[in-house]
C-alpha positions in Angstrom: 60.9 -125.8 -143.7 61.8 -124.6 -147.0 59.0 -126.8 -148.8 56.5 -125.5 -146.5 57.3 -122.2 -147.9 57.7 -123.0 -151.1 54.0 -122.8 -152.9 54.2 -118.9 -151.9 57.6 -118.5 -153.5 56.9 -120.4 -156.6 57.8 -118.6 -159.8 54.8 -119.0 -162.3 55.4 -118.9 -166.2 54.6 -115.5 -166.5 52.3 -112.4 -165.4 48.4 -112.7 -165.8 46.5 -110.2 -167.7 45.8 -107.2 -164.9 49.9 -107.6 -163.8 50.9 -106.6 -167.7 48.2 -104.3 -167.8 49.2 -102.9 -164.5 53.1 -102.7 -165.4 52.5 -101.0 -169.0 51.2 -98.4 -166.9 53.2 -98.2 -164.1 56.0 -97.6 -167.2 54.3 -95.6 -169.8 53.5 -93.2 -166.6 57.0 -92.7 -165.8 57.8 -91.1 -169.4 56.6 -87.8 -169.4 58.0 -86.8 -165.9 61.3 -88.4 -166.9 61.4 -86.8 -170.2 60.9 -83.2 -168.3 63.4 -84.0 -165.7 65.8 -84.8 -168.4 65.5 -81.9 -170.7 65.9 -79.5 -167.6 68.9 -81.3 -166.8 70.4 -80.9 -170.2 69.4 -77.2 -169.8 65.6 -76.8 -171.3 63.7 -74.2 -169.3 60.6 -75.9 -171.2 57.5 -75.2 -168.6 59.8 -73.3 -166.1 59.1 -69.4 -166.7 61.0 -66.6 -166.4 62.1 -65.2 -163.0 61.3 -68.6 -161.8 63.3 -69.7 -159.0 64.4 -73.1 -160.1 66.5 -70.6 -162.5 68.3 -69.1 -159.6 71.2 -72.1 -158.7 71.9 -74.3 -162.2 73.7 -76.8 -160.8 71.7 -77.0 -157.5 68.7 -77.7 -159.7 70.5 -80.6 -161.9 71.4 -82.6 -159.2 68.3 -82.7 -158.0 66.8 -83.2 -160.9 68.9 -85.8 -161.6 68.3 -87.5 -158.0 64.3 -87.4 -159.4 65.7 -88.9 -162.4 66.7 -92.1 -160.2 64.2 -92.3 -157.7 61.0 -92.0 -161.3 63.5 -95.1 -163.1 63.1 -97.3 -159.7 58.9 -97.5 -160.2 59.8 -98.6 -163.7 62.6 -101.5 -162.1 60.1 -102.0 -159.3 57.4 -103.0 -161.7 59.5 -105.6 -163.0 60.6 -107.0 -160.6 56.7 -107.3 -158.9 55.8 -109.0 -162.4 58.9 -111.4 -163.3 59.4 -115.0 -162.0 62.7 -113.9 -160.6 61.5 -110.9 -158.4 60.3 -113.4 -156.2 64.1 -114.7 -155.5 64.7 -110.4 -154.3 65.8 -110.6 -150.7 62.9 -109.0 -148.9 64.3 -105.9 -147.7 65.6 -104.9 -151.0 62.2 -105.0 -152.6 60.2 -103.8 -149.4 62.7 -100.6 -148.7 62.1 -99.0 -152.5 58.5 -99.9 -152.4 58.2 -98.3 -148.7 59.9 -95.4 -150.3 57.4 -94.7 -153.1 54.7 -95.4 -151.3 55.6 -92.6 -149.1 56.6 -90.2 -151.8 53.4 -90.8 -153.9 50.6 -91.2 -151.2 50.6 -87.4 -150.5 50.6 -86.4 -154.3 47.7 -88.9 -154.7 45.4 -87.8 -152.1 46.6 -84.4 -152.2 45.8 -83.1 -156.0 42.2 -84.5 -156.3 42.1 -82.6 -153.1 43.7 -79.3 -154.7 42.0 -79.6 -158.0 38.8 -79.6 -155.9 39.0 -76.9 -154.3 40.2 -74.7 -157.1 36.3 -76.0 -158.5 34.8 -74.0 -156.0 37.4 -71.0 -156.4 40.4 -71.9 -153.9 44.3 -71.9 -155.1 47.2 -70.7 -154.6 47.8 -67.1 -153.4 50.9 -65.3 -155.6 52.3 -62.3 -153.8 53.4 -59.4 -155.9 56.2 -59.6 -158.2 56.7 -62.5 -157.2 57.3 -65.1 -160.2 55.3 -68.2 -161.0 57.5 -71.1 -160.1 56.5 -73.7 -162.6 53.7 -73.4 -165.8 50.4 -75.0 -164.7 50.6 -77.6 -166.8 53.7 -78.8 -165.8 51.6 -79.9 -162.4 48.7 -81.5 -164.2 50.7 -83.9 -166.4 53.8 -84.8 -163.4 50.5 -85.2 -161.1 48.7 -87.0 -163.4 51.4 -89.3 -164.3 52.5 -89.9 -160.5 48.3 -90.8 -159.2 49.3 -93.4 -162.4 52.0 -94.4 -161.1 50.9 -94.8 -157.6 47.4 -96.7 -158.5 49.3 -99.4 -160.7 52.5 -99.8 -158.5 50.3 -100.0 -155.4 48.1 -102.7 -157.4 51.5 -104.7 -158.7 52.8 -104.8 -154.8 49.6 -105.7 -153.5 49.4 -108.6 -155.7 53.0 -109.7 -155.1 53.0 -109.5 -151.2 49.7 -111.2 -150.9 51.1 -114.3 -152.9 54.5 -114.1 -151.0 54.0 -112.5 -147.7 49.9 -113.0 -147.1 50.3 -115.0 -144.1 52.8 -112.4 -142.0 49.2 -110.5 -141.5 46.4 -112.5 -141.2 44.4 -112.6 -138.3 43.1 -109.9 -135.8 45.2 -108.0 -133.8 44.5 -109.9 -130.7 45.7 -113.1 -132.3 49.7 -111.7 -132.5 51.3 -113.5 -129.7 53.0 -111.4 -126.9 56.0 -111.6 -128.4 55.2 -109.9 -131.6 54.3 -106.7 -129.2 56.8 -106.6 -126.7 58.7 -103.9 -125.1 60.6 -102.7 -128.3 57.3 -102.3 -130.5 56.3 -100.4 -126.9 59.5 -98.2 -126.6 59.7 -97.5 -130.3 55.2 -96.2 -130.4 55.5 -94.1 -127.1 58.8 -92.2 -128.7 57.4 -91.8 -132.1 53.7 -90.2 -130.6 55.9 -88.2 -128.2 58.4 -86.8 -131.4 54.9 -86.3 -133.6 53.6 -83.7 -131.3 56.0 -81.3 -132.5 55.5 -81.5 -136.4 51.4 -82.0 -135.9 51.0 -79.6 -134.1 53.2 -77.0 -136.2 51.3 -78.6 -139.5 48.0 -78.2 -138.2 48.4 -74.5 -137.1 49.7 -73.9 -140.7 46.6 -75.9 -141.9 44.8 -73.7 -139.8 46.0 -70.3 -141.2 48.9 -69.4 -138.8 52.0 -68.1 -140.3 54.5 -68.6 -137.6 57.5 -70.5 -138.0 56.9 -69.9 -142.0 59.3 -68.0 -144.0 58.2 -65.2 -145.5 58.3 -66.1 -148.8 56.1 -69.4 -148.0 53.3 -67.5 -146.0 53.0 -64.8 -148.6 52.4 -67.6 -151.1 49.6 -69.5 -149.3 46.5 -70.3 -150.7 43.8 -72.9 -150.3 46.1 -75.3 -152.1 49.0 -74.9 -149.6 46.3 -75.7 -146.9 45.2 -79.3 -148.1 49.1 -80.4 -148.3 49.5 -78.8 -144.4 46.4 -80.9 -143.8 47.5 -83.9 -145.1 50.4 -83.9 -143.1 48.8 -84.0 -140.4 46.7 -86.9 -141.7 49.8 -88.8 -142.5 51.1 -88.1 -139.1 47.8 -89.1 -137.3 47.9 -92.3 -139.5 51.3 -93.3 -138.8 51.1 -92.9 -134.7 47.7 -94.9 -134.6 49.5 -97.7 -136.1 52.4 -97.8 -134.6 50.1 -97.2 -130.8 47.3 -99.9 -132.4 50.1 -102.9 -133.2 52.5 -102.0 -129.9 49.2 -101.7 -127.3 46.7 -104.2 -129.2 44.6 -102.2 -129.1 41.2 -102.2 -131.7 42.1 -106.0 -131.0 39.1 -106.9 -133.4 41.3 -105.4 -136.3 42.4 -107.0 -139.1 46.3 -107.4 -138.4 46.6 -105.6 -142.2 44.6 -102.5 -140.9 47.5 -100.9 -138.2 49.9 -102.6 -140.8 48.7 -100.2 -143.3 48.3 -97.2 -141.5 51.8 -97.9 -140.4 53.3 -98.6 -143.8 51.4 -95.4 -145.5 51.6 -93.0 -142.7 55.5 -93.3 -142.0 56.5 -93.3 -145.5 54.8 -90.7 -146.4 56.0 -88.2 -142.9 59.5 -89.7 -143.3 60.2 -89.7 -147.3 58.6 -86.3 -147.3 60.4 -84.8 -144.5 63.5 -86.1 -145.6 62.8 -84.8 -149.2 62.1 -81.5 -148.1 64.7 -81.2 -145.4 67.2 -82.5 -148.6 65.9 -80.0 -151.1 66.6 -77.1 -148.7 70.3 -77.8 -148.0 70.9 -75.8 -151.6 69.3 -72.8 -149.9 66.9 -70.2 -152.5 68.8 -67.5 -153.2 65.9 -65.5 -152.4 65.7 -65.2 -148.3 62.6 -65.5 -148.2 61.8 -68.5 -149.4 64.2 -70.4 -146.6 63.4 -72.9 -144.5 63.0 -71.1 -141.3 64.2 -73.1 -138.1 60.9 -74.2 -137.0 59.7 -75.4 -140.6 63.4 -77.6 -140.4 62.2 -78.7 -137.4 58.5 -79.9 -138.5 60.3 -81.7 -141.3 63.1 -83.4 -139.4 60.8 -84.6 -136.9 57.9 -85.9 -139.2 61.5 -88.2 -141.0 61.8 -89.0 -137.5 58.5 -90.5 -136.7 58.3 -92.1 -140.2 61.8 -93.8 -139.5 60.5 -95.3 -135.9 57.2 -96.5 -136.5 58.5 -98.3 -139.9 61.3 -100.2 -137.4 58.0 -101.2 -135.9 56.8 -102.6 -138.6 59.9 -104.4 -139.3 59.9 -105.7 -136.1 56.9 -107.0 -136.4 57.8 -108.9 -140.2 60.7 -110.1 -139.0 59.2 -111.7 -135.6 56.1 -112.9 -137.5 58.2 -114.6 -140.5 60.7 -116.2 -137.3 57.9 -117.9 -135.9 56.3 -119.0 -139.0 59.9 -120.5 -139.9 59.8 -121.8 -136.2 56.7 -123.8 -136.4 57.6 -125.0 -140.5 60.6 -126.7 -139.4 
């Protein structure tokens, strides 16, 4: 069994051209955002102006910052790991949990400011209220973005390349090649109650995308703008992505699929709903001293339930790895 496996797991001397090229990226990407966070921590108000919210709770706003501290220095471990003969000894789930993670926290930022930057080309953007304070300088967003898209393109590329080599054969094949026990009851149980707990935050999402204000605070609606749109849109994108995979891989249906397309939707979608819904829901427990930039109880709602969708449909997925890689084991030995 274990030489069967073993070709896939062999460490080679050393990273090929496009993985050092991919991983001096994936670093040098991380530096400006890290450098930011870590002069606000230290007490810098370098790119925050004044009035600014962020000014309002000090020690609120350095532990977060130093939480984005940690979470901005994993991408630079993950690349080394995706690029060092000894990643490929990592236990699975220790590499495929952080990856999942910043999958799901860059996705949104990657599709979502191309998206923004569009639409302030044909005269969109953000709509300020009055007397109400700019939260961040503008180009505090364009080089964090920037470097985050970088980030995103060349972990994404690095992981890619690692899991084909390791993991390639847990999805190959079409969707109606898995064998009924790969999409039993439990990948069933788990796609009805993550599409039944999505209509909730999709439907809240898309009435913000929309225009509604309901269920927004005050602060939030007041501040909307073409901008804020896209990001409610792509929620619901994400959402919509993350359901049709789970409902594709537990039903079989689209059974001339590639196994790698519901795969993907499922990986993307519920990483991005559930590391954004738990970031967000996180972020609030601080609570803006201004009222009216509080989560209201429906907008706590549309955030715990998007984590909660994310969270079910990646146990499908894990389901399906782990079932997959058992058989595969199975038939090796």
């Amino acid at each position: 069994m274990t030489q069967s496996l073993a070709p896939a797991a062999r460490p080679t001397a050393g990273p090929g051209r496009t993985r050092r090229i991919l991983r001096a990226v994936a670093v040098v990407s991380c530096v400006p955002y890290l450098a930011l966070k870590a002069a606000w921590v230290a007490g810098s108000h370098v790119g925050i102006p004044e009035g600014s919210s962020l000014l309002d709770d000090r020690l609120t706003m350095a532990v977060i910052n130093g939480l984005s501290i940690l979470l901005d220095s994993a991408v630079i471990a993950l690349a080394l790991v995706l690029t060092r003969p000894w990643g490929l000894r990592v236990p699975a789930w220790l590499l495929a949990f952080p990856v999942w993670v910043a999958t799901g926290l860059l996705a949104p930022i990657m599709a979502g400011f191309p998206a923004q930057l569009v639409v302030r080309a044909f005269g969109g953007g953000s709509a300020s209220s009055a007397g109400r304070e700019a939260f961040l300088d503008e180009w505090v967003f364009a080089v964090v973005y920037t470097g985050f898209i970088a980030q995103g393109l060349a972990l994404g590329g690095l992981f890619v390349l690692y899991a084909r080599g390791r993991w390639g054969h847990l999805w190959r094949g079409r969707v109606w090649d898995l064998p009924v026990g790969a999409v039993g009851p439990a990948h069933r149980a788990l796609a009805v109650a993550a599409a039944v707990l999505a209509l909730l935050p999709l439907t809240l999402h898309a009435l913000w995308a929309c225009g509604v204000s309901a269920g927004l605070s005050e602060g939030r609606a007041a501040d909307r703008g073409a901008e804020f749109y896209v990001l409610e849109a792509l929620y619901v994108v994400f959402l919509l992505a993350a359901v049709a995979g789970a409902v594709l891989l537990a039903f079989r249906r689209g059974r001339a699929l590639p196994v790698s397309v519901p795969l993907g939707l499922a990986w993307v979608g519920s990483g991005a709903v559930a590391c954004w819904g738990g970031w967000l829901s996180l972020a609030s427990l601080g609570g803006p001293a201004d009222l009216a930039d509080r989560l209201t109880p429906l907008m706590n709602l549309a955030y715990a339930g998007q984590m909660l969708v994310g969270l079910l449909v990646a146990a499908i997925g894990v389901y399906h790895f782990a079932e997959r890689s058992a058989r595969t084991a199975r038939r090796a030995a």
